[in-house]
Each structure stands twice: as structure tokens, then as C-alpha cells.
N, C-alpha and C positions, 0 to 999 in steps of 0.2 A: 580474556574475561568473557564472562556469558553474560546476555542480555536478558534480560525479563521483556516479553511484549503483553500493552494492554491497547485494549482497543476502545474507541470511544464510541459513545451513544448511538454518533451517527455511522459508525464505519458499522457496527453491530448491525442497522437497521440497513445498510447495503446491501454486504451478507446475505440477512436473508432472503432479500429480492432476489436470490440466486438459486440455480437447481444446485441440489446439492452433490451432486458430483463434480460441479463447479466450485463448491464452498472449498471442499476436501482437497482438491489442485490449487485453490490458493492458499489454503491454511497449512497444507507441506509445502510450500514453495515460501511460505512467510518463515517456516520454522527451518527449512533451509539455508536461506539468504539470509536473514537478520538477527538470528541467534547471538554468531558470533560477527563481530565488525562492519556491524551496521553501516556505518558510516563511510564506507569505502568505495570509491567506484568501483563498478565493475560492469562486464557486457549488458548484463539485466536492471542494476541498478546506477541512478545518476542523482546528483544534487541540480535541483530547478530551479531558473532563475526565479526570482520574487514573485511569489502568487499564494493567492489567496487558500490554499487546500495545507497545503504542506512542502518542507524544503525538498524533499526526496521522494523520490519515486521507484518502485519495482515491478517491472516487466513481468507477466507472467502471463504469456499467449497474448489471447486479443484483452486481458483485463491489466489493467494498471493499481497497486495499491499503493497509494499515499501518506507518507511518514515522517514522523519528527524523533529524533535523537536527542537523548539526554544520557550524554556520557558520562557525567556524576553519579548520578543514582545507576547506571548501566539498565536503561527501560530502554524500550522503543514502544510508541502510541504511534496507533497506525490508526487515521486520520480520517480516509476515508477508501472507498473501494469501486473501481468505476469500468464500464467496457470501452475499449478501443472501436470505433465502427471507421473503417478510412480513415478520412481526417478529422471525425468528432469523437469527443469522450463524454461518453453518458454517464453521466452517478444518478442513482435513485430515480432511474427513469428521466432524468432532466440533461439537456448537452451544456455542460459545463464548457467556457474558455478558460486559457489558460496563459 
């Protein structure tokens, strides 16, 4: 089954904080990995414990994009979109924990 992805407000305003050769490596790498069976582990993607962003996360280089599954309606809203620096992750220019 194929998945529709929508993105929210704030993952939108992530995005564009990005160059966009950046946007382009995440937005093929969201339409590759979460298309089909979002929900599945796999090397790039994993289900996170309890926190505040989103259940799921996808690896994609040094950036992380954060997502929630709704396998009823077959959506995936991708939550928000954030860099890896070492051991912090920045969203929207802010270091988020996790």
C-alpha cells in the first residue's frame, strides 16, 4: 500500500532554513523510505522512545526527519526536520533533546 506524506507548519518552516540542495536529498530520501511501509525498521529508520517531536525518525546523512504514521488513512506527517552536529540535533536553528 502507498503512503501519502504531508508535512506540517513546522517541518515546512525547517525545510526552508535549508540550502536547497539539502531540501532536494531530503525530499528523495522521504519519497524513498516512507512511501511505502513507513513503519518499519530499517538501517535508516527506527521507532523512538517517547519524546516530544515524533515516534519515528529517518536518517538521512548528518539531517534527521521526524514522523508519525497513520496507517488507517495510509499518511505519513513528517513532523519536523533537524541537523545532526556530533551529539546535538538542531531543528530551526535551536538544539533540541531528545
Amino acid at each position: 500500500m502507498k503512503f501519502s506524506v504531508e508535512f506540517s507548519a513546522a517541518a515546512r518552516e525547517n525545510l526552508r532554513g535549508l540550502r536547497k540542495r539539502d531540501q532536494q536529498t531530503i525530499a528523495d530520501a522521504i519519497r524513498g523510505h516512507l512511501t511505502y511501509q513507513p513503519a518499519g525498521a530499517t538501517r535508516n529508520r527506527k521507532l523512538l522512545e517517547e519524546n516530544p517531536l515524533a515516534p519515528w525518525e529517518l536518517r538521512v546523512g548528518d539531517f534527521r526527519v521526524f514522523y508519525d504514521v497513520d496507517e488507517g488513512a495510509a499518511t505519513v506527517v513528517i513532523m519536523a526536520v533537524g541537523r545532526k552536529v556530533h551529539n546535538g540535533l538542531f531543528i530551526g536553528g535551536e538544539e533540541v533533546r531528545l
